[in-house]
N, C-alpha and C positions, 0 to 999 in steps of 0.2 A: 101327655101330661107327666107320663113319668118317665126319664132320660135312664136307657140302660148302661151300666158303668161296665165301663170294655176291662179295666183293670181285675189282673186276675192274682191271689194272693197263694203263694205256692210257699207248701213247708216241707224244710229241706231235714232231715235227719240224716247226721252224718254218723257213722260207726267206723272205728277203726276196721284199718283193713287187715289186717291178721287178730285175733284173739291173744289178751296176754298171758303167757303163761307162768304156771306157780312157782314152773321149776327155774333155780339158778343154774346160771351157765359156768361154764369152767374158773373166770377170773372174781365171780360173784362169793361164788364156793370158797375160793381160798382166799379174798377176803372177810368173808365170815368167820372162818374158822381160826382167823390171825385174831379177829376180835374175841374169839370163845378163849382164845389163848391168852391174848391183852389182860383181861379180864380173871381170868383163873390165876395169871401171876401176881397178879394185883391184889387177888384176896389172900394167896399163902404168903405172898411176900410182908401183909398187914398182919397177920397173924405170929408170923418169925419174929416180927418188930415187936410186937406189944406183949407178947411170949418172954421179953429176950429175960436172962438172968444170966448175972456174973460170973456162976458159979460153973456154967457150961465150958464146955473144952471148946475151945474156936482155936483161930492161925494166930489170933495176939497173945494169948495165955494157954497154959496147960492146966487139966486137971486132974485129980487121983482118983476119978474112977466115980460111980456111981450114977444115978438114974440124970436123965439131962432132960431140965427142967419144961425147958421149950417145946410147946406144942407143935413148932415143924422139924422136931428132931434132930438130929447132929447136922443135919446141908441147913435147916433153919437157924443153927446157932450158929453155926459159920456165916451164913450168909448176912444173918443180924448185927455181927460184931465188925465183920467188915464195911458194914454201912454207915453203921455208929462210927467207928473207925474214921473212914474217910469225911463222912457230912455232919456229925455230931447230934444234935438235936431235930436238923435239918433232915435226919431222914424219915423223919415222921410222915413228912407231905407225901414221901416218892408214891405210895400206893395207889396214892386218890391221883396224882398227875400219871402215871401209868393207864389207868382205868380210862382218865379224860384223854388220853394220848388216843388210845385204844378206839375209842368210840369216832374222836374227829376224821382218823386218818381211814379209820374200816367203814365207817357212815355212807350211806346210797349216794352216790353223784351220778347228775345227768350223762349218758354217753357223752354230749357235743360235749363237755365241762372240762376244759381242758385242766391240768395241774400249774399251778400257779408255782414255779419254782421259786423266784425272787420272794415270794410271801412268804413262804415256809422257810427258805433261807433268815430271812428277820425274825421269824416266831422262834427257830434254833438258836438265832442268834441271842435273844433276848432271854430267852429262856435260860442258855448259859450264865448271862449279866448276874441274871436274878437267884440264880442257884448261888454263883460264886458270892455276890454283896449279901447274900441274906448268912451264909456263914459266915465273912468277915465281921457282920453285925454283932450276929449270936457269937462270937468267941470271946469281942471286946465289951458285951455289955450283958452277961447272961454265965449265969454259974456254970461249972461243967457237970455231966451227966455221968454217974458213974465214973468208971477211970477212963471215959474219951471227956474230951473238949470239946465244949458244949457247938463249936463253929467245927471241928475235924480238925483232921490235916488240913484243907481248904481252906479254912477260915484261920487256921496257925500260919501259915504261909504268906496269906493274902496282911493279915494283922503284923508280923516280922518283919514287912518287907516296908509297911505305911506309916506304922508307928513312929520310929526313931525320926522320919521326916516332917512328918503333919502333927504328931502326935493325938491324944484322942479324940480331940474336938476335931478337927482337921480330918483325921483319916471317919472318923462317924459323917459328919458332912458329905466328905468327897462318898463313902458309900451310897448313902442314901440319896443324894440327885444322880448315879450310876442304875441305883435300884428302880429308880423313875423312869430311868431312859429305857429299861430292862425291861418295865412295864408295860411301855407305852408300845417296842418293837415288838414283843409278845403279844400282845390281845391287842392293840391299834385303836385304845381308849385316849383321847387325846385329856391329857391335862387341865388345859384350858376347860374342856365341856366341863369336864368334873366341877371346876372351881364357879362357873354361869352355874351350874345346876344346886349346889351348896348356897350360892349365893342368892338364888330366887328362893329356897326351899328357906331359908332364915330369913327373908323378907317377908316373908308367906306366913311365916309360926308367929313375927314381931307382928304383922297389921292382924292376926288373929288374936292373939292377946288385946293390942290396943282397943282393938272391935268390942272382945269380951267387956274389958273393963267401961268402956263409952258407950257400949250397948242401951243402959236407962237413959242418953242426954240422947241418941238418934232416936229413939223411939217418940219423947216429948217434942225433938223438932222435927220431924217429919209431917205429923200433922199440921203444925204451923205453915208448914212452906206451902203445904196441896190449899191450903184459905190464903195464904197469899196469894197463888198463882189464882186460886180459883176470882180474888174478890177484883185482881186484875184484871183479868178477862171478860169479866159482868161488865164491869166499867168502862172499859175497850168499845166492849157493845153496846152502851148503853148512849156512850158519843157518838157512834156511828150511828146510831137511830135519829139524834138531835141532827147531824148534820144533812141527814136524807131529809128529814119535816122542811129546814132550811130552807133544802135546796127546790123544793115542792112549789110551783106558784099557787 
């Protein structure tokens, strides 16, 4: 009566075959401690910047003596003024791109994961683009900072060399699709998606609005429409009834 089932259901648990352990190993270790490093530079070097004061003795000016203002001390006043110095305005970011620098290249990657040199060559590369075009920007459109120039040297040099040919409209232009390109080799955000995703996100806010404002005329016709479909349907069936009597002898 009752057929025994030969079928046998077997459960497999698998466990790793070594236990893993807490500890790092030699190349784990020293990269960790490149990132405690990354990281520690990134906060004095923020601190140097946002410390900085004029009045400090640095390698571009002297001063007669007294207490130095900067909370990273005489190597933070130096180190501030030569960054002001060369990047202008521009060295505000270095801290937080340090920090991100820091975290991408020390971050846990799988053994098999090999290094991807061609990518990181385009991310240097871009990252360059976008260092140099974002001081040529700030030099030609942005007050200067104290007695540096709001782009540096970088952006004096890069501005010197574009102006007299393109002049400003022309050299701001040619920056700015450079800074795109800069953008795009660095983080590998394509342009295009940006502009699909801008352009459904403002089709999306306009049919919400339209929605808002015709919200009272859909709610009045909707009901209309469910008695229309509904008195079409009765009547659908109500001929198909007549045609079955019909067909009946």
């Amino acid at each position: 009566m009752f057929k025994e089932n030969a079928k046998k259901v077997e459960t497999i648990i698998k466990t790793s075959e070594e236990p893993q352990s807490s500890r790092l190993n030699g190349f784990q270790r020293l990269k960790e401690c490149c990132f405690i490093v990354g990281v520690l530079s990134s906060v004095l070097l923020a601190v140097a910047l946002f410390t900085f004061s004029p009045a400090d003795p640095s390698w571009s000016q002297t001063a007669w003596g007294g207490e130095i203002d900067n909370a990273g001390g005489l190597f933070g006043a130096w180190l501030a003024d030569t960054l002001f110095f060369t990047f202008g305005s521009l060295a505000y970011p270095i801290p937080f791109l340090l920090a991100a620098a820091a975290w991408v290249i020390c971050r846990k990657r799988g053994e098999d994961e090999p290094i991807d040199f061609m990518l990181w060559g385009t991310r240097l590369l871009g990252l360059t683009v976008l260092i140099m075009t974002s001081c040529g920007l700030a030099d030609i459109n942005f007050d200067d900072i104290w007695y540096f120039s709001s782009g540096g040297v970088v952006g004096d040099v890069l501005s010197s060399l574009a102006l007299p040919t393109l002049n400003v409209l022309g050299t701001t232009l040619v920056l700015l699709f450079l800074w795109g390109a800069g953008f795009t080799l660095f983080t590998g955000i394509s342009w295009l998606n940006i502009v699909e995703w801008l352009g459904d996100r403002s089709l999306a806010v306009l049919a919400a609005i339209a929605n808002k404002f015709r919200g009272s005329e859909q709610e009045t016709l909707e009901p209309q429409l469910d008695e229309f479909v509904e008195d079409k349907v009765s009547t659908k069936h109500v001929e198909d009834d007549q045609q079955d009597d019909e067909t009946l002898p």
